[in-house]
DRENKOLNU-513093 format. One record per residue (C-alpha): residue number from 1; residue in one letter; x, y, z. Coordinates in steps of 0.02 Angstrom, whole numbers, plus 32768, in hexadecimal, padded with zeros to 4 digits. Example, Ala and Ser with C-alpha at 12.3 -4.5 7.8 and 13.67 -1.06 7.14 Angstrom:
BEGIN
<pos: 1; code: A; c1: 8267; c2: 7F1F; c3: 8186>
<pos: 2; code: S; c1: 82AC; c2: 7FCB; c3: 8165>
This chain:
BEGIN
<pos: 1; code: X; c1: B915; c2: 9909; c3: 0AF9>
<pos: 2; code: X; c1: B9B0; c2: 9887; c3: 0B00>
<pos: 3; code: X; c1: B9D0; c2: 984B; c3: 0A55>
<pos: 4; code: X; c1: B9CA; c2: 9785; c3: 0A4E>
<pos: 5; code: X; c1: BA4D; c2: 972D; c3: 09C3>
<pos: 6; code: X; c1: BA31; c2: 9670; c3: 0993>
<pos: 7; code: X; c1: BAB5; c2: 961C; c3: 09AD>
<pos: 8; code: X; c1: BA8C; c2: 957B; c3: 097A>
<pos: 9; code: X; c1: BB02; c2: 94FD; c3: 093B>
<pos: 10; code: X; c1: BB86; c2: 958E; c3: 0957>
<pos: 11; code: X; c1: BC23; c2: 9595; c3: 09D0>
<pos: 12; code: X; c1: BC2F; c2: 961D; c3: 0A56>
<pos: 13; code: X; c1: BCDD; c2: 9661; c3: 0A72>
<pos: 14; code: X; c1: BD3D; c2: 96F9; c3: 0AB0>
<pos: 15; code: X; c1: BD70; c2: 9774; c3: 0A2C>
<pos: 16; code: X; c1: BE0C; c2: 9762; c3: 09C3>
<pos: 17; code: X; c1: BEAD; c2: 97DD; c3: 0A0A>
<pos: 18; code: X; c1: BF1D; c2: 9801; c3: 097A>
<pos: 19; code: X; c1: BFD1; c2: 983A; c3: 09EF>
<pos: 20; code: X; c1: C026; c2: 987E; c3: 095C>
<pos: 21; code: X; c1: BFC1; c2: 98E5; c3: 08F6>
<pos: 22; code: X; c1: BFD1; c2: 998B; c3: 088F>
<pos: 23; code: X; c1: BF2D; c2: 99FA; c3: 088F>
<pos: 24; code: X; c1: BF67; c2: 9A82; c3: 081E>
<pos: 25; code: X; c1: BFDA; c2: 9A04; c3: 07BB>
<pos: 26; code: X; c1: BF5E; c2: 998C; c3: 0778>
<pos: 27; code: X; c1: BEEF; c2: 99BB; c3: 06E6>
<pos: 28; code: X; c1: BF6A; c2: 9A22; c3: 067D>
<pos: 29; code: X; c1: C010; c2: 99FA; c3: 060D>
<pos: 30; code: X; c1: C0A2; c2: 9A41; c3: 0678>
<pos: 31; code: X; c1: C0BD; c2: 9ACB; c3: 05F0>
<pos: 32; code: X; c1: C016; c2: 9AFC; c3: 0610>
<pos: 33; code: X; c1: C01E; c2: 9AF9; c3: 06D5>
<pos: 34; code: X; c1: C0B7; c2: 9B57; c3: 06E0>
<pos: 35; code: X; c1: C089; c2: 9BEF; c3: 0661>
<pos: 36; code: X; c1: BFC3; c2: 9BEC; c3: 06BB>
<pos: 37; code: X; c1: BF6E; c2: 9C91; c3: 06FF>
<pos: 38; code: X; c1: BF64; c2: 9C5A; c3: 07B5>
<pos: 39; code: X; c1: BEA3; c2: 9C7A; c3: 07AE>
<pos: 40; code: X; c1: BE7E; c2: 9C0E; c3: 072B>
<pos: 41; code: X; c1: BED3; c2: 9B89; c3: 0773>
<pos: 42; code: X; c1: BE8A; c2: 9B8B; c3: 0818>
<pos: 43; code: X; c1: BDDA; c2: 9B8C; c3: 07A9>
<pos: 44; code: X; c1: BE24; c2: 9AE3; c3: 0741>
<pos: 45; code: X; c1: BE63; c2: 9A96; c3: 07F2>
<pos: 46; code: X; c1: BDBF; c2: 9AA6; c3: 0841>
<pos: 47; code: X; c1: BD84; c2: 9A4E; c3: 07AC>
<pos: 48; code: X; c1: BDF3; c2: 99BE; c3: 07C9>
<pos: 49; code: X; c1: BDE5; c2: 99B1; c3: 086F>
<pos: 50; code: X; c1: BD20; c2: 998F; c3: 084E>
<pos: 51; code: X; c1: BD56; c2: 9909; c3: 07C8>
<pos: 52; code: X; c1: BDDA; c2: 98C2; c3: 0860>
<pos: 53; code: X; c1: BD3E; c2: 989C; c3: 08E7>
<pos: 54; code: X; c1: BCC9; c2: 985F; c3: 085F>
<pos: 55; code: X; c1: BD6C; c2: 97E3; c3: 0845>
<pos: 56; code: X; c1: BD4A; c2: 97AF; c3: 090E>
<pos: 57; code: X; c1: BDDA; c2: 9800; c3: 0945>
<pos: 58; code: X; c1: BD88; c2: 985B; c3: 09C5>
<pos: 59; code: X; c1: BE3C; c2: 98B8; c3: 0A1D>
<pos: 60; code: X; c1: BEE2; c2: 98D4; c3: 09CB>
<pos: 61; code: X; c1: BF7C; c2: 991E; c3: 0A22>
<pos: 62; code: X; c1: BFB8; c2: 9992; c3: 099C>
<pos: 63; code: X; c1: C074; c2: 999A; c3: 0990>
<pos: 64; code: X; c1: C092; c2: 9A39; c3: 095A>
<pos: 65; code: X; c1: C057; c2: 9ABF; c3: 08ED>
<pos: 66; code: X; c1: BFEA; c2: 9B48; c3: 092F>
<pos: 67; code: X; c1: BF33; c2: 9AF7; c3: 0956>
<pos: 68; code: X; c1: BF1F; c2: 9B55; c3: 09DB>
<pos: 69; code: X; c1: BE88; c2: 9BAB; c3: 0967>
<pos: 70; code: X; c1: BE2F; c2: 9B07; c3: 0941>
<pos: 71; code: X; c1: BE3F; c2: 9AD2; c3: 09F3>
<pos: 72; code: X; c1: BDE7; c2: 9B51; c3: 0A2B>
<pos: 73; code: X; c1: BD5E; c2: 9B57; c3: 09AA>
<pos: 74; code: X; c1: BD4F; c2: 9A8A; c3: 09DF>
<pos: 75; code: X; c1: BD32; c2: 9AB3; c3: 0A8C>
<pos: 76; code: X; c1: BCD0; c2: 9B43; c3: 0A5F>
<pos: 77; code: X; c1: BC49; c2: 9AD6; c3: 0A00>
<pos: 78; code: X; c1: BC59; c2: 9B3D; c3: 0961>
<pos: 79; code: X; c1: BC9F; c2: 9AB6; c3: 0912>
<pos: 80; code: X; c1: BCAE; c2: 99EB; c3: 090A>
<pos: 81; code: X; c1: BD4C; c2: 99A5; c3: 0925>
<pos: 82; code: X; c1: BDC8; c2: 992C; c3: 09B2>
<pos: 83; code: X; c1: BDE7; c2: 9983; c3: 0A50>
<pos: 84; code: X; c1: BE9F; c2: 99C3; c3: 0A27>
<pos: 85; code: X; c1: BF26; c2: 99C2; c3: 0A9F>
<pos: 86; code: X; c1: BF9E; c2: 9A49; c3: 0A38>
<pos: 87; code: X; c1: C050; c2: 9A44; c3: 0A52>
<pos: 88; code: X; c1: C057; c2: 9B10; c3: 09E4>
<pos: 89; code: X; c1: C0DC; c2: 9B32; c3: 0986>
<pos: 90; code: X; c1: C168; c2: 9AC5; c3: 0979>
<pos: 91; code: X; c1: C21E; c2: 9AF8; c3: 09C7>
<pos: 92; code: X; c1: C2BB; c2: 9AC8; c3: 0950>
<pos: 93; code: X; c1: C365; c2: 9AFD; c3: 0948>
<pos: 94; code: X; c1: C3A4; c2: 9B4F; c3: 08B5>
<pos: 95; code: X; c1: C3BA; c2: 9AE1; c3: 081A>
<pos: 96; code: X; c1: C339; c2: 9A68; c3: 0874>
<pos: 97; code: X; c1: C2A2; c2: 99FE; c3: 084D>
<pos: 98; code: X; c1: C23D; c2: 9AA3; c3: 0881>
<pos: 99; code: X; c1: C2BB; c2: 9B11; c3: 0803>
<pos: 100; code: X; c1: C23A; c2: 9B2C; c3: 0771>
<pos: 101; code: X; c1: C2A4; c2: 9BDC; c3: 071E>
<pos: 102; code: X; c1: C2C3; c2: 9BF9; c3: 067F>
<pos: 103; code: X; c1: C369; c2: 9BAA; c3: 064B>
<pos: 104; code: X; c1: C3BC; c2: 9C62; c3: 0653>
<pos: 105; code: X; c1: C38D; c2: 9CAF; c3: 0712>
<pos: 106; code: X; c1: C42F; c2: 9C8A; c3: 074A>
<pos: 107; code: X; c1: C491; c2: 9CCC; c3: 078C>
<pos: 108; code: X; c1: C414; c2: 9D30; c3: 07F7>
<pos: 109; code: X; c1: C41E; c2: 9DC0; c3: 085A>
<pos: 110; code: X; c1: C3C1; c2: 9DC4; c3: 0919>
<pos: 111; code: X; c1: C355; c2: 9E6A; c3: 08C8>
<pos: 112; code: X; c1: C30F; c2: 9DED; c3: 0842>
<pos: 113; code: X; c1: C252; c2: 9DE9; c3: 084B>
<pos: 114; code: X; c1: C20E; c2: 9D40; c3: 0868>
<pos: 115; code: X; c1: C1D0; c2: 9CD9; c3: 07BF>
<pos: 116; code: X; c1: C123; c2: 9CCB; c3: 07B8>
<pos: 117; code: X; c1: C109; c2: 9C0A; c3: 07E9>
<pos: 118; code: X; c1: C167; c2: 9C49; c3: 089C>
<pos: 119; code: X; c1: C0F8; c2: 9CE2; c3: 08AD>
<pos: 120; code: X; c1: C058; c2: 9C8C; c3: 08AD>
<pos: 121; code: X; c1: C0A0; c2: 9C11; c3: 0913>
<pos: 122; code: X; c1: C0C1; c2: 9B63; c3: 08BF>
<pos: 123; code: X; c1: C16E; c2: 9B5B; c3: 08EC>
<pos: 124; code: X; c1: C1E3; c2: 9BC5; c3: 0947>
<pos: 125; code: X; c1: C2B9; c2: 9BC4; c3: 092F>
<pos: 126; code: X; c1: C324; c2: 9BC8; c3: 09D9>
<pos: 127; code: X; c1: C3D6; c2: 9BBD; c3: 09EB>
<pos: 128; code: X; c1: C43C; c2: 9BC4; c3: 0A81>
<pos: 129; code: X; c1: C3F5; c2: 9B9D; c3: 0B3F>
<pos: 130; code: X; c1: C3A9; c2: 9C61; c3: 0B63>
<pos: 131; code: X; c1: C34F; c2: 9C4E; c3: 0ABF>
<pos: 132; code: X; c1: C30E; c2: 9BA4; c3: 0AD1>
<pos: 133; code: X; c1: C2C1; c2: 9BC6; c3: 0B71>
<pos: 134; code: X; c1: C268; c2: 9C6B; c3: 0B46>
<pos: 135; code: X; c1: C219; c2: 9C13; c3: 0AB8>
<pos: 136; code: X; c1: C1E4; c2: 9B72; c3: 0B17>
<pos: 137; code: X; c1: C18A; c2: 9BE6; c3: 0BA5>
<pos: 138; code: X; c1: C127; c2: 9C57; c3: 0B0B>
<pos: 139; code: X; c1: C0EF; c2: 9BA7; c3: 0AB8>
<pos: 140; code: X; c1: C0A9; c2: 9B83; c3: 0B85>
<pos: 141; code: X; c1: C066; c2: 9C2D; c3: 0B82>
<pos: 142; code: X; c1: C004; c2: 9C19; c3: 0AE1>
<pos: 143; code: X; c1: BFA2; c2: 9B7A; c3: 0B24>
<pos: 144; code: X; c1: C00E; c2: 9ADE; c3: 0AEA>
<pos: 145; code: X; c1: BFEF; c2: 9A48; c3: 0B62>
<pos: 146; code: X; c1: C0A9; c2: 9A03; c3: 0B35>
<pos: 147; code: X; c1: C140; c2: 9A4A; c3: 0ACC>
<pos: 148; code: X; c1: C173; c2: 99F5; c3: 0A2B>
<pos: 149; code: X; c1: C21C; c2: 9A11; c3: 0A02>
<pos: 150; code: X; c1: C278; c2: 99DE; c3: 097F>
<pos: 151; code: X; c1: C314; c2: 995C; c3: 0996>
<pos: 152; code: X; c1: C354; c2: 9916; c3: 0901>
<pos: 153; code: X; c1: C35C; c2: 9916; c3: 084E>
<pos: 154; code: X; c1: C296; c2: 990D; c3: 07F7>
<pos: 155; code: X; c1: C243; c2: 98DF; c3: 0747>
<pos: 156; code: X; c1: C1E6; c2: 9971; c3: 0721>
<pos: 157; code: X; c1: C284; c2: 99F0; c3: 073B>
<pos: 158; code: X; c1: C301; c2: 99F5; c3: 06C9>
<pos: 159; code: X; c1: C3A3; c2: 9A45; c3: 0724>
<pos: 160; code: X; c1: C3AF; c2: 99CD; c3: 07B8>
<pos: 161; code: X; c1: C3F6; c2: 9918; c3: 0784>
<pos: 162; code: X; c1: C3A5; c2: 987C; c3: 07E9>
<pos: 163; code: X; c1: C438; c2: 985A; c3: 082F>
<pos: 164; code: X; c1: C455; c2: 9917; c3: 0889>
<pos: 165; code: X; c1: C42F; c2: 9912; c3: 0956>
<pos: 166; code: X; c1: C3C8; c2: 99C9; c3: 095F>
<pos: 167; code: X; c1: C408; c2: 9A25; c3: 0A08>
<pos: 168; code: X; c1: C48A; c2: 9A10; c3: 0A7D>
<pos: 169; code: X; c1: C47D; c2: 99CE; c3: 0B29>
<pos: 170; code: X; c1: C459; c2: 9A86; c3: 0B86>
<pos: 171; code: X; c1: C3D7; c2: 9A9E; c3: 0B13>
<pos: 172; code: X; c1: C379; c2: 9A05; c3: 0B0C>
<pos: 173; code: X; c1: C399; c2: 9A02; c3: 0BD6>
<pos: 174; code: X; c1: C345; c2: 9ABD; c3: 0BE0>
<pos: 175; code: X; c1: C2B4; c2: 9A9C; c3: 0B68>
<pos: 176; code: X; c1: C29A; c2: 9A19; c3: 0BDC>
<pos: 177; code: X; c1: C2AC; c2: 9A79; c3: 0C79>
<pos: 178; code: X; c1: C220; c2: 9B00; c3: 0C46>
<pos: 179; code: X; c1: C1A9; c2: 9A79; c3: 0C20>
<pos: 180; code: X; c1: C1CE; c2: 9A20; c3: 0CC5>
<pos: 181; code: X; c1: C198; c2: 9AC4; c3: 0D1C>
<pos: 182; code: X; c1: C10D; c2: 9AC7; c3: 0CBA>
<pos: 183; code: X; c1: C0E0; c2: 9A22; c3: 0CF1>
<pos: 184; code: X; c1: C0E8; c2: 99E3; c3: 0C48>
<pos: 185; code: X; c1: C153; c2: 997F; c3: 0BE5>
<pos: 186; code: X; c1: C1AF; c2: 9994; c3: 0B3E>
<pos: 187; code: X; c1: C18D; c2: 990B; c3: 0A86>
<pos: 188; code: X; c1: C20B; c2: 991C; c3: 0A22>
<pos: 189; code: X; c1: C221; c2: 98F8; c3: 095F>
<pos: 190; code: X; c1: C2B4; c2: 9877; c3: 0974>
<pos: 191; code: X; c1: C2D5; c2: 97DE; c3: 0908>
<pos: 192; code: X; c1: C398; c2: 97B8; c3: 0918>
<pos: 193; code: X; c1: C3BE; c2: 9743; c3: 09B9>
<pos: 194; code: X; c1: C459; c2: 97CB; c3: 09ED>
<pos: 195; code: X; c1: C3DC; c2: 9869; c3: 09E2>
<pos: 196; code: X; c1: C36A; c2: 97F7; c3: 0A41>
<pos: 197; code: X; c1: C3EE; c2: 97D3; c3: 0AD1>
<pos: 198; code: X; c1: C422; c2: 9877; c3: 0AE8>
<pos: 199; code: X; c1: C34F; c2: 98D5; c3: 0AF1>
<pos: 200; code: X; c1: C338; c2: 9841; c3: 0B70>
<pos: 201; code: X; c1: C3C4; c2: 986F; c3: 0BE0>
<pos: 202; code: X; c1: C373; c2: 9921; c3: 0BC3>
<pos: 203; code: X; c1: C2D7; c2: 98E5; c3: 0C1A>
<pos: 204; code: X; c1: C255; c2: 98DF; c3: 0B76>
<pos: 205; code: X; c1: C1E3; c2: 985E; c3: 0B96>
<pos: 206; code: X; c1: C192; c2: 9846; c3: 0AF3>
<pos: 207; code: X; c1: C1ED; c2: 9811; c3: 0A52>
<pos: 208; code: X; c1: C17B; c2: 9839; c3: 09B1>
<pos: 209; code: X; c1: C1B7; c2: 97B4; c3: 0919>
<pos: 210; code: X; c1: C258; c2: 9770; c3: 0971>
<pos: 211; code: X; c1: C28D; c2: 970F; c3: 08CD>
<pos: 212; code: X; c1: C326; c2: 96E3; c3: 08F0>
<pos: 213; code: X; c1: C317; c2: 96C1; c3: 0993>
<pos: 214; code: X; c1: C392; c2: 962B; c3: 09D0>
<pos: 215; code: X; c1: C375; c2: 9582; c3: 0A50>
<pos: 216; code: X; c1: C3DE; c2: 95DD; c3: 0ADA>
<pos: 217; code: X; c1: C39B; c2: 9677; c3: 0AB1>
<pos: 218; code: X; c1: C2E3; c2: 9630; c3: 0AC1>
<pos: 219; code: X; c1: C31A; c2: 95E2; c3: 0B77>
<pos: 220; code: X; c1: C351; c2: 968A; c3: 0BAD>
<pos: 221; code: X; c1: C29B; c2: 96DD; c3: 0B73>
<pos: 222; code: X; c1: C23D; c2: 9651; c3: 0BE9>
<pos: 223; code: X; c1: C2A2; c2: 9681; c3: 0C76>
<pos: 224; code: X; c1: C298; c2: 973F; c3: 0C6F>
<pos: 225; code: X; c1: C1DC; c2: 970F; c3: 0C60>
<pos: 226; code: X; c1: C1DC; c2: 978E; c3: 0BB2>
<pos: 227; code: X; c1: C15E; c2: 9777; c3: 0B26>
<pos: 228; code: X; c1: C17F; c2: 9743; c3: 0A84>
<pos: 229; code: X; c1: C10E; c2: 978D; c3: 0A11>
<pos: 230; code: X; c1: C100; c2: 9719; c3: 0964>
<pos: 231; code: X; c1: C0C1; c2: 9724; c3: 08C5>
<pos: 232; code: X; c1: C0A2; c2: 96A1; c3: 0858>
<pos: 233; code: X; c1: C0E8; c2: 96F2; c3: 07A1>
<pos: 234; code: X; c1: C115; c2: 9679; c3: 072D>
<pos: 235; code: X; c1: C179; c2: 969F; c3: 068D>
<pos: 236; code: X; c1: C0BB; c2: 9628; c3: 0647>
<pos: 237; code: X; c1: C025; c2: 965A; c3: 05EB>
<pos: 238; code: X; c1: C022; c2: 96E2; c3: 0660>
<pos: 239; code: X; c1: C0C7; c2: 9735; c3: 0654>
<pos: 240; code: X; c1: C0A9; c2: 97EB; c3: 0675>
<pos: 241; code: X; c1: C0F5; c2: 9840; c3: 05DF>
<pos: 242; code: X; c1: C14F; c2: 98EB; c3: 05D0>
<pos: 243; code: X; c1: C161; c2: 9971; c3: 0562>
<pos: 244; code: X; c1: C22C; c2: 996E; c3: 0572>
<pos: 245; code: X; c1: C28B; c2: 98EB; c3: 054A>
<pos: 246; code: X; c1: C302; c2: 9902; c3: 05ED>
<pos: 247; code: X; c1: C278; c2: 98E3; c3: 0652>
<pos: 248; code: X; c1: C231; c2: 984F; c3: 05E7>
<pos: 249; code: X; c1: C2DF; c2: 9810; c3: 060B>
<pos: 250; code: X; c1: C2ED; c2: 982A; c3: 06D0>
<pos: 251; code: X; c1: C23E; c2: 97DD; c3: 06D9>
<pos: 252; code: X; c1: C27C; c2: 9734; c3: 0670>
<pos: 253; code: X; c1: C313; c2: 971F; c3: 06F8>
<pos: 254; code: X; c1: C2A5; c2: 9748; c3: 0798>
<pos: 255; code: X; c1: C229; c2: 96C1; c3: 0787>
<pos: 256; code: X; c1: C299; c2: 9632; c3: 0783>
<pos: 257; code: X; c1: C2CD; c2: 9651; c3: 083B>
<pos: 258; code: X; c1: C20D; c2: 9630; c3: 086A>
<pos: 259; code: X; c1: C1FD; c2: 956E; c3: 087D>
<pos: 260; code: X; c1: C2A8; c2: 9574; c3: 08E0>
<pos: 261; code: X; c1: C261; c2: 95FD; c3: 0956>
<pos: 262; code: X; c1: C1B7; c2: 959E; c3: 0983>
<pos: 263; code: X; c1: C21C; c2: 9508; c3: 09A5>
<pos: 264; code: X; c1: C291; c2: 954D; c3: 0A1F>
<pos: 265; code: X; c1: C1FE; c2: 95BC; c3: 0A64>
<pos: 266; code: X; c1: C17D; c2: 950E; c3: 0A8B>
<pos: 267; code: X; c1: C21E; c2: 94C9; c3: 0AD0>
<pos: 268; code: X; c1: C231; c2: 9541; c3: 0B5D>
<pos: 269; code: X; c1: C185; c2: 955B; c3: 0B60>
<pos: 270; code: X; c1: C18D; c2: 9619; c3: 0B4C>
<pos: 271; code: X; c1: C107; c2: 9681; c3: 0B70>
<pos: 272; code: X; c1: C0CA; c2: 968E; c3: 0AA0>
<pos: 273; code: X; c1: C051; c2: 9712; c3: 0A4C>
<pos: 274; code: X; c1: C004; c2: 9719; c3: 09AE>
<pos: 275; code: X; c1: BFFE; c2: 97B4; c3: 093F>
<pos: 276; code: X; c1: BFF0; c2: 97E7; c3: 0884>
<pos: 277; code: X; c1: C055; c2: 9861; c3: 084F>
<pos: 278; code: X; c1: BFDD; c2: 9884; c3: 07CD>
<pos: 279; code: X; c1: C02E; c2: 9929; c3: 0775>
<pos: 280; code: X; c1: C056; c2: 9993; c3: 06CB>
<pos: 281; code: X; c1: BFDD; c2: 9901; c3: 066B>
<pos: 282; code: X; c1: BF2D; c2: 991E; c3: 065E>
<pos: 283; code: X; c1: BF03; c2: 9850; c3: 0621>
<pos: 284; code: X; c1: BF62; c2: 9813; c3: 06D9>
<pos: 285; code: X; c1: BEEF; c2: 9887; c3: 073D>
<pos: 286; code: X; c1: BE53; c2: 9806; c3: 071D>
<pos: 287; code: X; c1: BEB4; c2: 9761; c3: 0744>
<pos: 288; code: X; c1: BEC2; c2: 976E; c3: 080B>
<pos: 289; code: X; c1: BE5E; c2: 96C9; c3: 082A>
<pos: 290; code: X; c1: BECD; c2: 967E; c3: 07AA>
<pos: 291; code: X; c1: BF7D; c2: 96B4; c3: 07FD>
<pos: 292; code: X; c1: BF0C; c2: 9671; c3: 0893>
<pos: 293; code: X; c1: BF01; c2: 95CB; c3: 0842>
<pos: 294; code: X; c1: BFC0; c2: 95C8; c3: 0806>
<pos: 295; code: X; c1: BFD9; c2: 95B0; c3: 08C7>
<pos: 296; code: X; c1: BFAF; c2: 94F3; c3: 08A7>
<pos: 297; code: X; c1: C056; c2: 94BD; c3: 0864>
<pos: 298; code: X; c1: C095; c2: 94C5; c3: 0923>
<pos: 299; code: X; c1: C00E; c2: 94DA; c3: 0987>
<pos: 300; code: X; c1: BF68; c2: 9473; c3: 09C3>
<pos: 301; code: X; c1: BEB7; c2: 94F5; c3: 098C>
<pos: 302; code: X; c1: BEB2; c2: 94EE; c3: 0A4A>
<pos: 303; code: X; c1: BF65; c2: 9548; c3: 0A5A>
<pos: 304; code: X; c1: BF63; c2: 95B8; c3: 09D7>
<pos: 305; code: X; c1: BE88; c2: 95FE; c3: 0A03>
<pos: 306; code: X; c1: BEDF; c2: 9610; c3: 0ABB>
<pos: 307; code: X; c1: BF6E; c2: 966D; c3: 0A84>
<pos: 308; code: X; c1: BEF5; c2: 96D5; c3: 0A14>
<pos: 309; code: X; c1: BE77; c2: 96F7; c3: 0AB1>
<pos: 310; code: X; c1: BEBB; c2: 96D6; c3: 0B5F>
<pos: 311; code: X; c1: BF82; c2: 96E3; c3: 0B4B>
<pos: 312; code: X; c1: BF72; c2: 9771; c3: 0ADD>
<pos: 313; code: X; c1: BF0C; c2: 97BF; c3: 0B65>
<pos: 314; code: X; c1: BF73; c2: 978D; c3: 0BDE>
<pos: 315; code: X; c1: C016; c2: 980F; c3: 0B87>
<pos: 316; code: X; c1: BFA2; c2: 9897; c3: 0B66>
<pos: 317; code: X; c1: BF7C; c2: 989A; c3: 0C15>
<pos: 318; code: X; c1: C03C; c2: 98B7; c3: 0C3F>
<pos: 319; code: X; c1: C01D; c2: 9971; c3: 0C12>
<pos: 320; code: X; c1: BFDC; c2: 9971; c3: 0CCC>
<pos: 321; code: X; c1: BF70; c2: 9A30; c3: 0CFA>
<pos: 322; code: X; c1: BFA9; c2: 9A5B; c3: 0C67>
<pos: 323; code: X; c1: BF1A; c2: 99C8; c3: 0C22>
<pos: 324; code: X; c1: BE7B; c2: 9A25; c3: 0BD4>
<pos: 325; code: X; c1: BE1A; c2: 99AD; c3: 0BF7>
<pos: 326; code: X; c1: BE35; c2: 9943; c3: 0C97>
<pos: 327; code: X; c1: BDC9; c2: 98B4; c3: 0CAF>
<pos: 328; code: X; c1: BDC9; c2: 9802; c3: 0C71>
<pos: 329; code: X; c1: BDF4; c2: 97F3; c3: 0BAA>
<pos: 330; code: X; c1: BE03; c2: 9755; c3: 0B4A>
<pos: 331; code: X; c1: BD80; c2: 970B; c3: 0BA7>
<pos: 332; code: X; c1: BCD4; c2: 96C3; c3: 0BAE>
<pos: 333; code: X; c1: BC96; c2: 96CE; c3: 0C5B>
<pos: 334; code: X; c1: BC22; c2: 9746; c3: 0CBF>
<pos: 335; code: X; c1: BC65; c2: 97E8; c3: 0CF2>
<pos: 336; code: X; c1: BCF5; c2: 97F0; c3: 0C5B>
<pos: 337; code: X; c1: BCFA; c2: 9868; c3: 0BD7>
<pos: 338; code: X; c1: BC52; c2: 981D; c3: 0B60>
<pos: 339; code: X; c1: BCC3; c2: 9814; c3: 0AC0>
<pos: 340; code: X; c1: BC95; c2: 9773; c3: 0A83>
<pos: 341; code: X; c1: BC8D; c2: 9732; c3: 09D4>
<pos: 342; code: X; c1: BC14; c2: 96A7; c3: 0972>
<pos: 343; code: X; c1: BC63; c2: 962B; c3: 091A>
<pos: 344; code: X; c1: BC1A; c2: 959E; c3: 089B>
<pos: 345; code: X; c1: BC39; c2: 94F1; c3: 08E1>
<pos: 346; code: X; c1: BCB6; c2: 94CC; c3: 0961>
């Protein structure tokens, strides 16, 4: 028999898409995340990614990390959670946002075993073109619909300064070039407007956070037809807090650039999706809807529930055959992927 839900004095609408969104990340303080049995995190992710649908987020493109695990259980039907389009383990240059060592690996030698986080895959360090390359293709090989790499100074790290541009040219151009062949494209962790020129001229085609990100700068996204991926994160009631004060720091400085970037992005009209970023602080993970809401200090509700359902569908979709699941997403209409959510009121 069909089950039948009342949905009386309710709205009907496509499922929320979060386009920036950590699966193994979420739940745990980052001290805890980055000493964590791979096992048991997989067995806390799945956890959370039950917690994320129940939230109405019914698909998240997951940039970066290896939830290649949790994916598969999703699809599998052994557990609840978002469809996941997983970008694996994230590619950085050394001393990079991806750079998680101890403070006394280097110098290393090219016999070093890899650190745990890169065995398991939740981030993996390439330097130089050859190396770049090999490590882009395995990432493709292990399932990820896109690559994340890393291009610029982060929060969360503590050896990489905000202002830093991560690669040079050749490598950003041959990260690029694998994914191309893959018929895929590359996000990148970028926030400074100069690290943001130069992965554009590379050919990435979606920025993730873009903080910094400049009026001519923003012009020059709408024409290459690029994504920028936003976040609304707010030094508010909502800060996310850190367990070092170098990050707490970085994070202060980043969010001013954010009213700045929305402005110059509505003025150029470029192509905008909503994410997260919800990482390392287990009382963010449960305010989605709310970062949803923040979207209201620029936005109509009508722009910022399309950029949660249709646009965001729209850039997953850019992942092309790679896509796990073509079809219509984002969507309420007959023949499109049924992920729908109930809402209270309008």
């Amino acid at each position: 028999s069909v089950p039948v839900i009342d949905a009386s004095g309710r709205t009907l609408m496509p499922g929320l898409i979060d386009a920036h969104y950590h699966s193994m990340f979420n739940f745990w303080p980052i001290s805890r995340v980055m000493n964590a049995d791979f096992g048991l995190l997989s067995i806390a992710a799945a956890k959370a990614a039950g917690e994320t649908l129940l939230r109405g987020f019914t698909t998240v493109r997951d940039t970066g990390g290896n939830s290649f695990p949790v994916a598969r259980a999703t699809d599998a039907g052994w557990i609840d959670g978002p469809r996941v389009y997983p970008s694996g383990a994230m590619i950085s240059q050394s001393g990079g946002h991806g750079d998680f060592r101890g403070p006394h690996v280097v110098p290393s030698n090219a016999t070093d075993p890899l650190d745990y986080l890169q065995q398991v895959g939740h981030f993996l360090l390439a330097d130089g073109v050859p190396e770049v390359m090999k490590r882009t293709r395995e990432v493709l090989r292990m399932g990820a619909t896109q690559i994340k790499a890393m291009a610029g100074g982060g929060v969360a790290s503590l050896y990489d300064p905000l202002d830093v541009t991560e690669y040079t040219f050749e490598e950003m151009k041959a990260i690029v070039d694998v994914a191309k062949s893959w018929n895929t494209y590359v996000a990148v962790h970028v926030n400074t407007d100069a690290a943001i020129r130069q992965w554009l001229d590379a050919g990435a085609l979606s920025l993730e956070h873009g903080f910094f990100m400049e009026d001519g700068t923003a012009k020059l996204v709408a024409e290459r037809g690029a994504w920028w991926s936003m976040q609304p994160i707010m030094n508010d009631e909502d800060a996310m807090t850190f367990e070092d004060p170098i990050s707490t720091a970085k994070f202060e400085k980043l969010v001013t650039g954010l009213n700045d970037a929305v402005t110059a992005a509505r003025k150029y009209k470029v192509k905008t999706a909503f994410g997260c970023d919800m990482l390392f602080d287990p009382s963010q993970t449960s305010k989605q809807g709310k970062y949803l809401a923040k979207l209201q200090r620029w936005y109509t509700p009508y722009e910022a529930l399309k950029m949660a359902t249709a646009d965001n569908a729209e850039l997953l979709k850019m992942c092309g055959p790679r896509n796990p699941y073509p079809g219509d997403l984002g969507v309420v209409k007959e023949g499109a992927h049924a992920d729908l959510i109930l809402v209270d009121g309008n």
